[in-house]
One Martini backbone bead per residue (centre of mass of N, CA, C, O) as a GRO file, in nm:
protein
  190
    1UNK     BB    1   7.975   9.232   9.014
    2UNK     BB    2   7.938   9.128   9.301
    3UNK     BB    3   8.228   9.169   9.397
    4UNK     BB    4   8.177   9.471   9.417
    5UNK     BB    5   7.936   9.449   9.601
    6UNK     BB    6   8.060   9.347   9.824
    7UNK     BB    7   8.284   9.593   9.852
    8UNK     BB    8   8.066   9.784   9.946
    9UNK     BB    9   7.941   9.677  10.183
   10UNK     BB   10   8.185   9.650  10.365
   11UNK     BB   11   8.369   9.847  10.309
   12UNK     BB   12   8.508  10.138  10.551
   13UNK     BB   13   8.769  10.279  10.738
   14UNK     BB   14   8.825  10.537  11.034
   15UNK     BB   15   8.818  10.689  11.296
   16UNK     BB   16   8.891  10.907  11.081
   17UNK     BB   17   8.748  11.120  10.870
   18UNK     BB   18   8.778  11.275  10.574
   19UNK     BB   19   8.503  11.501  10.483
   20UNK     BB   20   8.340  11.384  10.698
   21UNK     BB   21   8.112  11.252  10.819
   22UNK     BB   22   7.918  10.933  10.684
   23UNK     BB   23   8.143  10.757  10.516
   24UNK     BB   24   8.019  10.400  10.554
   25UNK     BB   25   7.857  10.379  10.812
   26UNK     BB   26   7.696  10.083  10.677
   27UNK     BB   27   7.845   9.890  10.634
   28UNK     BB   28   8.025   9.645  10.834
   29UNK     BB   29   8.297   9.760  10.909
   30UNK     BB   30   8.209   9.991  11.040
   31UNK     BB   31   7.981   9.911  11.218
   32UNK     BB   32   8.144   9.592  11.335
   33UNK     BB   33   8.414   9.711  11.413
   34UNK     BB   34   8.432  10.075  11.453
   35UNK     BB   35   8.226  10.014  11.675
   36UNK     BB   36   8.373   9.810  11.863
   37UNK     BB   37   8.674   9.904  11.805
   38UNK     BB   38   8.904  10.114  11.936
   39UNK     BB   39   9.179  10.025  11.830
   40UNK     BB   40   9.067  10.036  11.527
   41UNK     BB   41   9.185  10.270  11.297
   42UNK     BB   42   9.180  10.086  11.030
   43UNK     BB   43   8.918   9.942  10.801
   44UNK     BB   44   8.933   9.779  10.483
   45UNK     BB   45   8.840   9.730  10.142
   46UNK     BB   46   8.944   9.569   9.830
   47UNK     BB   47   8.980   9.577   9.484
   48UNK     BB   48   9.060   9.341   9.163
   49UNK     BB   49   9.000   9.301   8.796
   50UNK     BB   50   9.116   9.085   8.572
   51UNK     BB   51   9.097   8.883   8.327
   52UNK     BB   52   9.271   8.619   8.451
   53UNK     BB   53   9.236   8.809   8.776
   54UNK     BB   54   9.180   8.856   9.138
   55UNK     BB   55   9.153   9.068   9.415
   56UNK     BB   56   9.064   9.050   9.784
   57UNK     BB   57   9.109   9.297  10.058
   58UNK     BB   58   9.224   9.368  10.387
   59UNK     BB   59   9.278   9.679  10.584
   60UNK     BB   60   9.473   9.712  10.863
   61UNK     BB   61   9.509   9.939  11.163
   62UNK     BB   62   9.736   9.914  11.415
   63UNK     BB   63   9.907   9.826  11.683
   64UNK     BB   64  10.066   9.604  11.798
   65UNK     BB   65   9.914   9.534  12.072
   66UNK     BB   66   9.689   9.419  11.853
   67UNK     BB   67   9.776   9.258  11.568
   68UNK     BB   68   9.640   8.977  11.702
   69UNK     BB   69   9.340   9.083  11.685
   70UNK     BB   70   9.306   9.101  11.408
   71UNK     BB   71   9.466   8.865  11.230
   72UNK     BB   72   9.439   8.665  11.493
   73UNK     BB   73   9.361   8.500  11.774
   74UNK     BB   74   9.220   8.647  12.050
   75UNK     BB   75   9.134   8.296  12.153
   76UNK     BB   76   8.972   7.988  12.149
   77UNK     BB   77   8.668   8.110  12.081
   78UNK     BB   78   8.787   8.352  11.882
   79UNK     BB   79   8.818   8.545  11.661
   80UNK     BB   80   8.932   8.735  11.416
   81UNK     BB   81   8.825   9.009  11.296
   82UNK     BB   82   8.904   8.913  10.997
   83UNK     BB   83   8.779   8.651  10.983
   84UNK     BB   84   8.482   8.729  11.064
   85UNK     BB   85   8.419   8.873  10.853
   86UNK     BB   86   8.504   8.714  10.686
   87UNK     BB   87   8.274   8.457  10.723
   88UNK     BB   88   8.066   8.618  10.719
   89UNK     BB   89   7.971   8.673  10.375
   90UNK     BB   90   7.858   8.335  10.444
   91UNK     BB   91   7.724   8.374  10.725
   92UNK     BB   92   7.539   8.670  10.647
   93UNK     BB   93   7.367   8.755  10.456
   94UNK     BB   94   7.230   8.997  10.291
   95UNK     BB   95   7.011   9.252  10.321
   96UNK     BB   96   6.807   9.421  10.117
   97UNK     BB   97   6.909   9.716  10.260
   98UNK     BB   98   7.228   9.638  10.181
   99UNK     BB   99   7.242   9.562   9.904
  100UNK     BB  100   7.086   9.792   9.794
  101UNK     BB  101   7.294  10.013   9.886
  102UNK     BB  102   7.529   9.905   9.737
  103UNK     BB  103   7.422   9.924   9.458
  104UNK     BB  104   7.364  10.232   9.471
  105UNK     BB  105   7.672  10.326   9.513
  106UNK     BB  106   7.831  10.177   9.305
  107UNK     BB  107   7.638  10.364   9.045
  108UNK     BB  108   7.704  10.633   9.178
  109UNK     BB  109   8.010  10.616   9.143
  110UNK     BB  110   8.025  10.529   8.827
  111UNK     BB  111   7.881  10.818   8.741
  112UNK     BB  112   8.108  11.043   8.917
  113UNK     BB  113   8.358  10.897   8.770
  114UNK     BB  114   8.272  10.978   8.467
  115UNK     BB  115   8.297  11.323   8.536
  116UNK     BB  116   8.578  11.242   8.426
  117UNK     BB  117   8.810  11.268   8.170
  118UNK     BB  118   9.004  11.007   8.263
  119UNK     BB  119   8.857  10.827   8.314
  120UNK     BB  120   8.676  10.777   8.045
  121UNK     BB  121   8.970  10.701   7.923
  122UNK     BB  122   9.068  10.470   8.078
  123UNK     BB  123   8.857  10.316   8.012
  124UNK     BB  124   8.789  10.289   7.748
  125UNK     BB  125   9.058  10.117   7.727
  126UNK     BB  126   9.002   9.865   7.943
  127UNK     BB  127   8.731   9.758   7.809
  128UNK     BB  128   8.870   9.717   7.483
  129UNK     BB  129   9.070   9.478   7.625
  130UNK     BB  130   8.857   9.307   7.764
  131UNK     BB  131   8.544   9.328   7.599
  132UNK     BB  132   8.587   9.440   7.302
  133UNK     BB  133   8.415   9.704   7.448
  134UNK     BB  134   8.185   9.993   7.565
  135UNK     BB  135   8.040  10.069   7.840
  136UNK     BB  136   7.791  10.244   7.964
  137UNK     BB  137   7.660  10.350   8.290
  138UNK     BB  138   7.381  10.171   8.185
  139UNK     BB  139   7.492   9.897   8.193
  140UNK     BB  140   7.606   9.892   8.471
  141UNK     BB  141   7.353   9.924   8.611
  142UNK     BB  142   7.191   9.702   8.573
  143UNK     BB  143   7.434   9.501   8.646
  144UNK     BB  144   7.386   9.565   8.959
  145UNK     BB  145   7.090   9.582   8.998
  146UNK     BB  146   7.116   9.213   8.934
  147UNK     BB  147   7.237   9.167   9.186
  148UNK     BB  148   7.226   8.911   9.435
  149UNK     BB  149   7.253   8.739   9.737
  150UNK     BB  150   7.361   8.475   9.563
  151UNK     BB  151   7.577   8.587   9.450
  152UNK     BB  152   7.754   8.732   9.693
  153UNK     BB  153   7.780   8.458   9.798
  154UNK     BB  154   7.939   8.291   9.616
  155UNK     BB  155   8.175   8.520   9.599
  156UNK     BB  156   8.242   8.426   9.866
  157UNK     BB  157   8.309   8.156   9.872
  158UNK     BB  158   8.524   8.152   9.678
  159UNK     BB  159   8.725   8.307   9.817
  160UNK     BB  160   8.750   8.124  10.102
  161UNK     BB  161   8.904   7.904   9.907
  162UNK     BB  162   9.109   8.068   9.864
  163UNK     BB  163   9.460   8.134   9.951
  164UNK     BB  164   9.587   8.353  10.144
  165UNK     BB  165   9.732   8.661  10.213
  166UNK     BB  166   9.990   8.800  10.440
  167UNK     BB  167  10.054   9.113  10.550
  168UNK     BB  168  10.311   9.305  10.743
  169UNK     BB  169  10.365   9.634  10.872
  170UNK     BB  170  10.614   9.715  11.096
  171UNK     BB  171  10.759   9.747  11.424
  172UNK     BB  172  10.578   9.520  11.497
  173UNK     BB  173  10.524   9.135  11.411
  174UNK     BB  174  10.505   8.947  11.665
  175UNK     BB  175  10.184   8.879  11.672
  176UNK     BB  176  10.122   8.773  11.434
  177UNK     BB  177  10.047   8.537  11.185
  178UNK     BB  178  10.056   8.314  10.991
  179UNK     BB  179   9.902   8.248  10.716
  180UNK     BB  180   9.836   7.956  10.788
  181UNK     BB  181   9.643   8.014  11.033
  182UNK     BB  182   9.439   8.178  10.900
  183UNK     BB  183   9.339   7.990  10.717
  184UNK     BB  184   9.260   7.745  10.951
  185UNK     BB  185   9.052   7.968  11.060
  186UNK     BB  186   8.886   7.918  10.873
  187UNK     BB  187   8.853   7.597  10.755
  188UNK     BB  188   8.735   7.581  11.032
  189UNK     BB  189   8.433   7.762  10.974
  190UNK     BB  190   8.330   7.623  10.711
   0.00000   0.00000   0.00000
């Protein structure tokens, strides 16, 4: 459950967002990226969660001569925008007001998502394959709302011990650093 609560606090979104201003204002990516950085069109993060593996990944949009200023070192002083984020997560433990709104957030999704009729029989598919039982909106929100700031950052530390994967795709991608770099640039901060 951490990592829900890790990648809800990340947050992240577009420099135009549809559906009217204010959705994910509070986040990290949204507050100290596209508050900071007027290149970089869209960041976000997504998670996914297997029975016997998970993903945790980045996705940012930008143009070509910005693309290693997102994924590589931007000089040797800096690093670069996503690596600094993923690193954050282990370097900035969440605040009180940030777990807790991030906390409220996916709560309040799952709660959402439960009145769609289509969502909760995939769900209820999902969990009886998973946990061989369904869990109801209630008993996820108890556990989410007991997910602590050491929960988050272990789950954060854990993650930035895996080897990274990264993909670039565009019309030129001779900016981004290869894979090697960027994990590099992680172990060496950690």
């Amino acid at each position: 459950m951490a990592l829900c609560v890790l990648n809800m606090m990340m947050g992240g979104g577009g420099s135009f967002s549809a559906g009217g201003p204010g959705k994910g204002m509070y986040t990290r990516l949204y507050r100290d990226v596209l508050g900071s950085h007027h290149w970089i069109q869209h960041i976000s993060c997504s998670h996914s969660i297997f029975d016997d593996s998970g993903i945790f990944c980045f996705y940012g949009q930008t143009e070509p001569e910005t693309a290693g200023d997102l994924t590589g070192k931007i000089h040797k002083t800096k690093k670069s925008v996503i690596v600094r984020e993923a690193l954050d997560m282990v370097q900035k433990p969440p605040k009180s007001d940030e777990l807790d709104r991030a906390k409220r957030t996916l709560s309040s999704n799952i709660c959402f998502e439960f009145e769609n009729r289509h969502v909760v029989f995939e769900d209820l598919a999902r969990q009886v394959h998973v946990y061989g039982d369904h869990r109801p909106p209630e008993q996820w929100r108890e556990l989410i709302m007991a997910v602590t700031k050491e929960d988050v950052v272990r789950v954060a530390k854990k993650l930035l011990q895996s080897k990274p994967t990264l993909l670039a795709l565009g019309p030129d991608v001779s900016r981004v650093p290869n894979v090697d770099e960027v994990e590099a640039a992680i172990r060496r901060e950690q």
